[in-house]
C-alpha positions as CSV (number, residue, x, y, z in Angstrom):
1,X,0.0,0.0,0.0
2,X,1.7,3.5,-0.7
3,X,1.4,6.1,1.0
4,X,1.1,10.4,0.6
5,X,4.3,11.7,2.0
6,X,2.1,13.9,4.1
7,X,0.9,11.6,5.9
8,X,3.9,9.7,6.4
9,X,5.0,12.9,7.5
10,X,2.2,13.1,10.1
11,X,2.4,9.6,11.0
12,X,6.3,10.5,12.5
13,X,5.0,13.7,14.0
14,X,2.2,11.7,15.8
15,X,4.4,8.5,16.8
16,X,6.9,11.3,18.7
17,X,4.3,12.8,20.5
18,X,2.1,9.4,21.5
19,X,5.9,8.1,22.8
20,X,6.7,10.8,24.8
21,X,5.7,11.1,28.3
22,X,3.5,10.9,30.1
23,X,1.7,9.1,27.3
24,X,3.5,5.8,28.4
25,X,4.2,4.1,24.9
26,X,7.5,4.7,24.8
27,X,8.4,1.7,22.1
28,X,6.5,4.1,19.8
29,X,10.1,6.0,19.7
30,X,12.0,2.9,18.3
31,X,10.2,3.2,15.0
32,X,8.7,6.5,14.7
33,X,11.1,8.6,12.5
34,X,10.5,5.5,10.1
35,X,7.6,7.1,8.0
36,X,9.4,10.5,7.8
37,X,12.8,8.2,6.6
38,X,10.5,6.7,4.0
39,X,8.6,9.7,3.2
40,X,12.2,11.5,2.6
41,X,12.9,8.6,-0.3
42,X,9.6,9.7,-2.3
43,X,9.8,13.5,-2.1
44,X,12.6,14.7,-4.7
45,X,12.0,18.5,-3.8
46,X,14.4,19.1,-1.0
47,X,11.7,22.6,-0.4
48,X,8.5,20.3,0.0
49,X,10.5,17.1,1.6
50,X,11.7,20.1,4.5
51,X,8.3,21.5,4.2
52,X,6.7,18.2,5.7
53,X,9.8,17.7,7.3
54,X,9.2,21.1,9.2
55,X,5.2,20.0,9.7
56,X,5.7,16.8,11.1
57,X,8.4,18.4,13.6
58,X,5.9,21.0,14.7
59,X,3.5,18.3,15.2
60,X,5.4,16.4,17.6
61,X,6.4,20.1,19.4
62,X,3.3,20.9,19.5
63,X,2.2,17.9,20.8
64,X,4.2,17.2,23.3
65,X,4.9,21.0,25.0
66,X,1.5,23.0,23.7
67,X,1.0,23.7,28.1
68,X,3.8,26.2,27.5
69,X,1.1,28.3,26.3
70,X,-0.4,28.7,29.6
71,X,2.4,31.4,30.5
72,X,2.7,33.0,27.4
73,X,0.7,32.5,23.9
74,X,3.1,34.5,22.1
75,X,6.2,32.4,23.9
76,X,5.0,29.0,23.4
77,X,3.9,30.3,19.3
78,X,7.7,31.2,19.0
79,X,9.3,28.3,21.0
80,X,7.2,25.6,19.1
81,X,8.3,27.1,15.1
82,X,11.6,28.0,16.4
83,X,12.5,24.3,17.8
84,X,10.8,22.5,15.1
85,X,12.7,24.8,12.6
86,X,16.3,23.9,14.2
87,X,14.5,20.1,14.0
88,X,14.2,20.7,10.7
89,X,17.6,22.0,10.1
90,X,19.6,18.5,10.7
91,X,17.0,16.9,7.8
92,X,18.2,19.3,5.8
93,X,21.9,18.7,6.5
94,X,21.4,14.8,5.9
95,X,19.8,15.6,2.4
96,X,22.6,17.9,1.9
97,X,25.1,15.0,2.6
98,X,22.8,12.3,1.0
99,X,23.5,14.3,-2.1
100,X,27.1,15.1,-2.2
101,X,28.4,11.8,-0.6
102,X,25.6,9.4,-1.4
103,X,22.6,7.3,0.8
104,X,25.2,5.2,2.9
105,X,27.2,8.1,4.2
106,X,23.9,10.1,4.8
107,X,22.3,7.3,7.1
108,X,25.2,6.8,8.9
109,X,25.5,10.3,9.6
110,X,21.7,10.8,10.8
111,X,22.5,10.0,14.4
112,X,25.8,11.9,14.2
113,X,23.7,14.8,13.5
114,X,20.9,14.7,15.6
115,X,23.5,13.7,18.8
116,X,25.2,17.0,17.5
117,X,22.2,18.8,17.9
118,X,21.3,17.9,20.8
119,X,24.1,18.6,22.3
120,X,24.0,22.3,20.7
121,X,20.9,22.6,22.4
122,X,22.2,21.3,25.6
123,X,24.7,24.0,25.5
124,X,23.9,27.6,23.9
125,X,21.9,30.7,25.7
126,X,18.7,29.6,24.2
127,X,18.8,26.1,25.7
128,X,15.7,23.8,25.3
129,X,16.7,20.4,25.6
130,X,12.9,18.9,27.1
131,X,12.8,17.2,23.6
132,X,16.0,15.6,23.3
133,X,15.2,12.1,22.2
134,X,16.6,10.1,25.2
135,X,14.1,12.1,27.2
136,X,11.5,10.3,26.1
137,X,12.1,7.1,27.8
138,X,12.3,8.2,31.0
139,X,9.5,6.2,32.1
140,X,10.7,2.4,30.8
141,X,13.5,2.9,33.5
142,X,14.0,-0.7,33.2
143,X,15.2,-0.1,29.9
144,X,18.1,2.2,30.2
145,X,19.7,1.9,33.2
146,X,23.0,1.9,31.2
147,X,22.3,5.7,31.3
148,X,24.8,6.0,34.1
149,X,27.4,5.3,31.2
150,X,25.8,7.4,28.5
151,X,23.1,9.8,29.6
152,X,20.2,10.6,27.9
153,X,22.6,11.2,25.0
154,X,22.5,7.4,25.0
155,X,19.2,6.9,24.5
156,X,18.8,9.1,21.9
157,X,21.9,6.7,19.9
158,X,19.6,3.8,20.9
159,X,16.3,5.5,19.5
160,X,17.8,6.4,15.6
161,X,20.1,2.8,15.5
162,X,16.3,1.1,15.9
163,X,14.6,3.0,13.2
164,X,17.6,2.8,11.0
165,X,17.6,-0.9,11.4
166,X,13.3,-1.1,10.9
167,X,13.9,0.9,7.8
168,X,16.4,-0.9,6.0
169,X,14.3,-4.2,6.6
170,X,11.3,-2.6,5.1
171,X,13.3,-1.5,2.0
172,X,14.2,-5.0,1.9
173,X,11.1,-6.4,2.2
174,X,9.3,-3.8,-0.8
175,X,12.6,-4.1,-3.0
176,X,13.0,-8.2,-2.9
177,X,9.6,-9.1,-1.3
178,X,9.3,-11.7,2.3
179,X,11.5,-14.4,0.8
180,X,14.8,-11.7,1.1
181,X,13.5,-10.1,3.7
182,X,13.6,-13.3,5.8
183,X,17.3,-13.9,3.9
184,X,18.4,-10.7,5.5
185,X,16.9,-11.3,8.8
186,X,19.0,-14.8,8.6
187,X,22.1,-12.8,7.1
188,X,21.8,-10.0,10.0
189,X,22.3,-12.6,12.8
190,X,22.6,-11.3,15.5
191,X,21.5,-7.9,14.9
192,X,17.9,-7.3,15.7
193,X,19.1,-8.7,19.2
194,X,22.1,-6.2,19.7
195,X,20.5,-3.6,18.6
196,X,16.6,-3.8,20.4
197,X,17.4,-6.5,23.3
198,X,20.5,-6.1,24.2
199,X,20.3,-2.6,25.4
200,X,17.6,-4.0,27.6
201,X,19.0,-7.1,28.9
202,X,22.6,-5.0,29.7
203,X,20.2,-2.3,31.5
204,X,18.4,-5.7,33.5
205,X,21.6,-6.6,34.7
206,X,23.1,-2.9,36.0
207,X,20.9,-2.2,38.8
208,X,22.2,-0.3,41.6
209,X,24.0,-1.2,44.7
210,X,22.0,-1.8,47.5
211,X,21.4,0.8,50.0
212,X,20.8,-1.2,52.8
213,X,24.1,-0.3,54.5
214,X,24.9,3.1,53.7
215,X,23.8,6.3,55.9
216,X,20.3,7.2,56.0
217,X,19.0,10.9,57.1
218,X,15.4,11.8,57.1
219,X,14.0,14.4,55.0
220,X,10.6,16.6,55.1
221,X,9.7,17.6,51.5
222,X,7.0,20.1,51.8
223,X,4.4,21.0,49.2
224,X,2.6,24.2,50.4
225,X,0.7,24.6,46.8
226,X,0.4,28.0,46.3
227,X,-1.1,29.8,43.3
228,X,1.6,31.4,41.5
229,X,-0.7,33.2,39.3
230,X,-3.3,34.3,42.2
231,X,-1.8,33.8,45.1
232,X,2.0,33.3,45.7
233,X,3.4,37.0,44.1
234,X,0.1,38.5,46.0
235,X,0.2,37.2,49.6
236,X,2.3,38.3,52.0
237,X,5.8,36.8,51.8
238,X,5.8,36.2,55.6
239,X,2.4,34.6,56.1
240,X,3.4,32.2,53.6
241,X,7.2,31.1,54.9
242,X,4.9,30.5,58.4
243,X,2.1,28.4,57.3
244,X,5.4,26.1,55.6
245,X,7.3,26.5,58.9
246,X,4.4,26.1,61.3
247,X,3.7,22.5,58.2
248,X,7.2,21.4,59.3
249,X,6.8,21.3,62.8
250,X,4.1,18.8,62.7
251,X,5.9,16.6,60.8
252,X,9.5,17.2,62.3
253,X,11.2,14.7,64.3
254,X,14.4,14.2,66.4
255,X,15.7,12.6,62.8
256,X,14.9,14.9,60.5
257,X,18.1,16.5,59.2
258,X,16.7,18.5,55.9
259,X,13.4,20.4,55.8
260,X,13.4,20.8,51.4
261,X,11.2,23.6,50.6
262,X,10.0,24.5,46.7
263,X,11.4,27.3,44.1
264,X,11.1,31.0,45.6
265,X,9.4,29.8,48.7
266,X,11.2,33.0,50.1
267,X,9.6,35.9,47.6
268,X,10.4,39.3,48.0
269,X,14.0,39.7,46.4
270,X,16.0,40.0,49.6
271,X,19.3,41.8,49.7
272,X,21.9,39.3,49.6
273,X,24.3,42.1,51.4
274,X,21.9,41.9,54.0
275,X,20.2,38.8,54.2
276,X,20.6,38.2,58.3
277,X,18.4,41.0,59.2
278,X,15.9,40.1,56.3
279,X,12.6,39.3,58.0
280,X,12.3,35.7,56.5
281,X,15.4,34.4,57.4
282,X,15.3,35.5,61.1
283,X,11.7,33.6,60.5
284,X,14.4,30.5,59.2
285,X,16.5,31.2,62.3
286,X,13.8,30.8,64.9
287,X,12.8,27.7,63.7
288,X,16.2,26.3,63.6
289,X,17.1,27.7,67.0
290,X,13.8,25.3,67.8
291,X,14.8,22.1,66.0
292,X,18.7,22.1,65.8
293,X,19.4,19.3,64.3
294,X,17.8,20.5,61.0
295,X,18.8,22.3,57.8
296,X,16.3,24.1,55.4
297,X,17.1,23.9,52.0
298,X,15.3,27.0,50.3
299,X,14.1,28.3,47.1
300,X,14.1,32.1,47.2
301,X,14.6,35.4,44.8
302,X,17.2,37.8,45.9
303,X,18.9,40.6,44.7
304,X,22.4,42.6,44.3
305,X,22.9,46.2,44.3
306,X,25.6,47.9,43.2
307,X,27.2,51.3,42.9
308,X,28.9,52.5,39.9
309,X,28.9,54.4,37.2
310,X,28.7,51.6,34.2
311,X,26.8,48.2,34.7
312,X,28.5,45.9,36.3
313,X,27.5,43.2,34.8
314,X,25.5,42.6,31.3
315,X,22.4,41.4,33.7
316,X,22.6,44.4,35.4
317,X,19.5,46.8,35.5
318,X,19.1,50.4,35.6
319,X,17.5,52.1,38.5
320,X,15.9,55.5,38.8
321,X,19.1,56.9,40.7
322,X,22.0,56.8,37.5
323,X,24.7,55.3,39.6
324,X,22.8,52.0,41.2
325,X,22.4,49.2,39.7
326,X,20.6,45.9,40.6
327,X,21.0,42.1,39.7
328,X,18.3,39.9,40.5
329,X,18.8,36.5,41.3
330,X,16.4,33.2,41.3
331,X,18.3,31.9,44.5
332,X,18.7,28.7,47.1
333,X,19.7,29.1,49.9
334,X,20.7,26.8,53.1
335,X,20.3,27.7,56.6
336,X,21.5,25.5,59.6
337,X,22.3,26.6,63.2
338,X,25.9,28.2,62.0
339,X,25.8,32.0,61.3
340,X,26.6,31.2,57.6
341,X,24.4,31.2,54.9
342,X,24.8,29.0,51.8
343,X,23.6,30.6,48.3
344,X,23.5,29.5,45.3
345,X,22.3,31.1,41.9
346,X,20.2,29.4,39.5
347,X,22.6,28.6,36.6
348,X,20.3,27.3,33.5
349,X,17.9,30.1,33.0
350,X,14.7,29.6,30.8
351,X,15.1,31.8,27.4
352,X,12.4,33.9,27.2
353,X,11.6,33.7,30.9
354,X,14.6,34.5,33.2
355,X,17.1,35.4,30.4
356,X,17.5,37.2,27.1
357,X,19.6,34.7,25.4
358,X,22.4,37.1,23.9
359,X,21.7,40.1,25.6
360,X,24.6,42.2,24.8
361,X,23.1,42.3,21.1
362,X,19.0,41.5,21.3
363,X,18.6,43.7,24.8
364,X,16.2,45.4,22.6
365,X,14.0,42.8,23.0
366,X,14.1,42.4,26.8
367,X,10.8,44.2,27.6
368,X,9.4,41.2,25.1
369,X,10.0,38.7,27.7
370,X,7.9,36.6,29.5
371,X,6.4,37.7,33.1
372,X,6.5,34.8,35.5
373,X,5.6,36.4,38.9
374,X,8.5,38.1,40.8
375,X,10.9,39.5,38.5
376,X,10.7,38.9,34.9
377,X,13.6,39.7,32.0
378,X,17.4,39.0,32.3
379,X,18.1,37.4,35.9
380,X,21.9,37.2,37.3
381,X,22.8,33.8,37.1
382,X,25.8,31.3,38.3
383,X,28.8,29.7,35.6
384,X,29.8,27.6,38.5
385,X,28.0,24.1,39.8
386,X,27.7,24.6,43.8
387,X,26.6,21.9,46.5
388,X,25.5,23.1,49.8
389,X,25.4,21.0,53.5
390,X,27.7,21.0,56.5
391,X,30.2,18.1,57.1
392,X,29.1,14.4,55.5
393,X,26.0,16.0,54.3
394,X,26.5,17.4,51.3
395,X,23.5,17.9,48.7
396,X,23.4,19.2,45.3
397,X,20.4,21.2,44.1
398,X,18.9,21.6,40.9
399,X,16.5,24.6,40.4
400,X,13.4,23.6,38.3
401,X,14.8,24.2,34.8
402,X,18.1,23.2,35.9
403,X,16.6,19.4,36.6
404,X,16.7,18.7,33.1
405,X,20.3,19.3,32.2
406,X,22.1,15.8,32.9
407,X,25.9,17.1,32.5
408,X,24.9,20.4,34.8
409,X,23.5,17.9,37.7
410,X,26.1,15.5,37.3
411,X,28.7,18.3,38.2
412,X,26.9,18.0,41.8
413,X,27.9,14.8,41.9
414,X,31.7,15.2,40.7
415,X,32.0,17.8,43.8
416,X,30.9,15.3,46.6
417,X,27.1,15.4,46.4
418,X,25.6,12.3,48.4
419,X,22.0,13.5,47.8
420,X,20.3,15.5,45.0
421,X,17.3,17.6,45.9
422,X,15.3,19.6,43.3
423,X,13.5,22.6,44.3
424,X,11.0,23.9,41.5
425,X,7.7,25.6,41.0
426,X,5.3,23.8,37.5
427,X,2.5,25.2,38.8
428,X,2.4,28.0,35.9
429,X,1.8,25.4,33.7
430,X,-1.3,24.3,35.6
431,X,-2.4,20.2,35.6
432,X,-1.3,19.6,32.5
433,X,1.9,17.1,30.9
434,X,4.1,20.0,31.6
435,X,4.7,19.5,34.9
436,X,4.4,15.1,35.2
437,X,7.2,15.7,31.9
438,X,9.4,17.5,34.4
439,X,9.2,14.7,37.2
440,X,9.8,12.0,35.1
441,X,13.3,14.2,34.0
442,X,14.6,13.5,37.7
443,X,14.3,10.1,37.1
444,X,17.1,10.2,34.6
445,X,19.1,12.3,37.4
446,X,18.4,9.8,39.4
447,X,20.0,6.7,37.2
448,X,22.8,8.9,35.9
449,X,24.4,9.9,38.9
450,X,22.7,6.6,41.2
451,X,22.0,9.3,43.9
452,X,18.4,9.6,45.8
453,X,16.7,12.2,44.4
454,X,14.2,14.2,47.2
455,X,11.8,16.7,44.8
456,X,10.1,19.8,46.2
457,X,7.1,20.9,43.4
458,X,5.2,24.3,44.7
459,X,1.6,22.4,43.4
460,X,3.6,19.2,42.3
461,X,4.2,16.3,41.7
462,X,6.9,16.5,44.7
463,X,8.6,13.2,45.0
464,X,11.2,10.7,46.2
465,X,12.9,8.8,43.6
466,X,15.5,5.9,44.0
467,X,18.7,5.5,42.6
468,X,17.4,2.9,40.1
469,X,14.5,6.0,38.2
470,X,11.7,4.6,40.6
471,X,9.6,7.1,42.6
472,X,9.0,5.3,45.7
473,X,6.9,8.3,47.4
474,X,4.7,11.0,45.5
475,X,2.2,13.7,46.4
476,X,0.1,14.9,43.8
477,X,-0.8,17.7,41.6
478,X,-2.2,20.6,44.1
479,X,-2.3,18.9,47.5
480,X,-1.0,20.4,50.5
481,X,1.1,18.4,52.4
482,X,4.4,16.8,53.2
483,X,6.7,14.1,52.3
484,X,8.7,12.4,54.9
485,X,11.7,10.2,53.6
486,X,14.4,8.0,54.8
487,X,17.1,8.6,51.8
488,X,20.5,6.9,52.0
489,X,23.1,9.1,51.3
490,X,25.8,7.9,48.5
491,X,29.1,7.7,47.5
492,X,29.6,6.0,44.5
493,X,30.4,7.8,41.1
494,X,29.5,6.5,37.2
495,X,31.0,6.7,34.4
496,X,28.0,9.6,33.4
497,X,29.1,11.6,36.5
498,X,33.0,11.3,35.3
499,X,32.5,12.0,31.6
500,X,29.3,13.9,31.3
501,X,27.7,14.1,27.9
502,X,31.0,12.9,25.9
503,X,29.0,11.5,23.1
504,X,27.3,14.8,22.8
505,X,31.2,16.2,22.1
506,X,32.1,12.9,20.4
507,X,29.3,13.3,17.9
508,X,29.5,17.0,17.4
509,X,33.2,16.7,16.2
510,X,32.3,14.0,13.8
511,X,29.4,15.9,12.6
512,X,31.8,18.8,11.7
513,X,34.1,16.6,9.8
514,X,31.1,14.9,7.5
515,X,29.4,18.3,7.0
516,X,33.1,19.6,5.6
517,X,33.7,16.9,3.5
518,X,30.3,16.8,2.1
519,X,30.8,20.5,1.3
520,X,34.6,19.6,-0.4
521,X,32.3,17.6,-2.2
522,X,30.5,21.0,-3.7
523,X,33.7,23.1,-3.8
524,X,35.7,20.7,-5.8
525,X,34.0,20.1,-8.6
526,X,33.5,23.9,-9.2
527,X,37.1,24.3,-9.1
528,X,38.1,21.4,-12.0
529,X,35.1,22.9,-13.7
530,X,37.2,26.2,-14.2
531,X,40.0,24.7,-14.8
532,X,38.8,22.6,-17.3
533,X,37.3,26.0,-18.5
534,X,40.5,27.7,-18.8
């Protein structure tokens, strides 16, 4: 039976977004760029094959991460063409080397291009990695616990290997019919088993250490569920940090050693020159002069002020007086009973949202961004990974956005983290997949670095989740309440945590050299062309 390209095209678009979580079909991803792959051989027009190419891509963005709409129409209209066009782009590189060097170098080079691209995306200002293809199996944990040696980078190797392999059997099967198509399943061997089973019987047989020995501390995960879009920027900062306090204290015991609190649980955008005599951290301080034995680990927005003449930094906004300026900061903090406080800035900002991606040449676009509650436009951010605790107890924290970068978190891990916490706030994108996508991300923190994970969501889903991707305690969307956990704390490091996203690097350099030979390949003939000319 043949097929329209179009709806071949659609076919792939739809097969992304029905595999992705939390649809939980993730097999769908082993074969779904198949259709587009065979659409690709029918279409001779590179404009109309990029064309569907470009439709089938939006489909699958659009699909998957429409609830970004929720905070901004405009945003989400520009994210969703502007991701599916950069989707687009690496099609139109493999048709570009498909034609210079021919179908067998074009193949092999899909995955080397798409690997490259993810990594890009991993990497530049406007960051938005939430659809790199190893993302998507974050729910078949039992598939790809060999993460800890690749990443999600893995996964996505694992994903275009499959529907290579399913698309060369079909051209087998409409070329020569069943009779070759069962010789080349014979001639193959081995193959279908490497490349579906294998990855799953290897991941069967890496499960983590047991914990069972190692040191345990108890943790209170609070979920206080405010509104962010009626409540949390409206009601009084202090009213709020009690009612969580006053939570705590019901729950605390003589064990308790964390109390995890969500993203910008302190609002206000306190002074960081002065933040001992701000009110909600002597609010912190008589709490912890109560219950000594405890830390809070805090999401909060902050602020810097300086005094010069030119802006310090290119974050740096203008006040009304021409010699002050002010950085603002989304922050976490952690208070214990010494007169230090621990701060950290949020590193991975979201474009559009916190950041102006290139600033120091689109700051005329600025007053375009997004307004998430607090402070919107370019926020002052940290190039360096920071842990925070006191002694054995060191923890790295991820805020919100940060969660989904698996190199950034692993750096926690490199510097000594025994626990990961996340502290984030998905309640702007109301109960939709937006904020269940984000959960499942920790799980792949979780497997890459084999550290608990302890997850503190404003309205949810805040979580525990076990070195091996499960989440052994939850507390859903919108309900107040707490989470108290027993987590072991670890010391192990894997070969993810070493390396980071090396096959990110590893792809992107090979990428480079296939897209300059493929363009020697345009050059050169040009050049005998005038010679032969002359």
């Amino acid at each position: 039976m043949k097929f329209r390209p179009w709806i071949l095209a659609l076919a792939s678009g739809s097969l992304l977004w029905l595999g992705w979580p939390p649809s939980g079909f993730p097999v769908l991803l082993l074969f779904a760029w198949v259709p587009l792959l065979w659409a690709e051989r029918t279409v001779p027009s590179h404009g109309r094959f990029l064309l569907l190419c470009f439709l089938s891509m939006l489909l699958w963005n659009t699909g998957s991460t429409w609830w970004v709409w929720y905070a901004s129409p405009g945003g989400s209209i520009f994210m969703l063409l502007a991701n599916s066009l950069l989707m687009t782009a690496v099609w139109a590189l493999f048709r570009f080397i498909r034609k210079q060097r021919g179908e067998i170098m074009a193949y092999g080079s899909l995955p080397l291009l798409w690997l490259a691209f993810e990594y890009f995306h991993l990497n530049w200002q406007s960051a938005w990695p939430w659809l790199n293809l190893g993302n998507g199996l974050a729910m078949a944990g039992s598939w790809i616990q060999w993460y800890s040696v690749t990443g999600t980078l893995g996964g996505t190797l694992w994903i275009w290997l499959c529907n290579l392999f399913v698309f060369r059997l079909l051209l087998q099967y409409r070329n020569r019919g069943k009779a070759q198509l069962l010789r080349s399943l014979l001639r193959f061997g081995p193959a279908p088993l490497l490349v579906f089973l294998l990855p799953i019987l290897l991941s069967m047989a890496m499960r983590p250490d047991e914990d069972a020995r190692k040191e345990q501390i108890e943790v209170l995960i609070l979920q206080p569920s405010f509104d962010p879009y009626l409540e949390k920027f409206e009601r009084d900062p202090a009213d709020q940090l009690r009612e969580m306090l006053d939570t705590a204290a019901r729950h605390i015991t003589p064990e308790t050693r964390i109390v995890l609190m969500p993203e910008t649980a302190l609002v206000g955008n306190l002074d960081e020159d002065a933040l001992a005599s701000e009110q909600l951290i002597q609010l912190c301080r008589q709490f912890l002069r109560q219950y000594p034995q405890c830390a809070i680990l805090a999401g909060a927005d902050t602020r810097l002020v300086y005094m010069t003449e030119q802006p310090p930094t290119h974050t740096a906004r203008p006040t009304e007086h021409p010699r002050i300026w002010v950085d603002y900061f989304n922050t976490g903090l952690w208070l214990d009973t010494t007169r230090e406080i621990g701060l950290f800035h949020k590193s991975k900002l979201v474009p559009g949202v916190e950041k102006m991606p290139y600033k120091e040449y689109l700051g005329f676009l600025e007053k375009l961004s997004i307004d998430m509650g607090g402070t919107s436009g370019s926020l002052g951010y940290d190039d360096t990974v920071r842990i925070s605790g006191r002694g054995e107890l060191k923890v790295g924290t991820a805020i919100c956005y940060e969660s989904v970068f698996g190199e950034w978190c692993a750096g926690y891990t490199r510097l000594g983290a025994r626990l990961l916490a996340i502290a984030t706030n998905d309640g702007w994108w109301q109960e939709t997949e937006g904020h269940v996508q984000h959960l499942h991300y920790a799980r792949l923190r979780a497997i890459e670095n084999r550290r608990w994970v302890v997850r503190s969501a404003n309205t949810g889903i805040s979580a525990v989740i076990d070195p091996a991707g499960n989440i052994t305690q939850s507390l859903g969307w919108y309900r107040k309440g707490v989470i108290k956990a027993r987590v072991p704390l670890r010391d192990d490091t894997t070969f993810y945590t070493r390396h980071g996203d090396y096959l990110g690097r590893l792809a992107s350099l090979l990428a480079a050299v296939l897209i300059a030979w493929a363009l020697l390949g345009l050059i050169l003939p040009k050049r005998r062309n005038i010679q032969a000319a002359a």
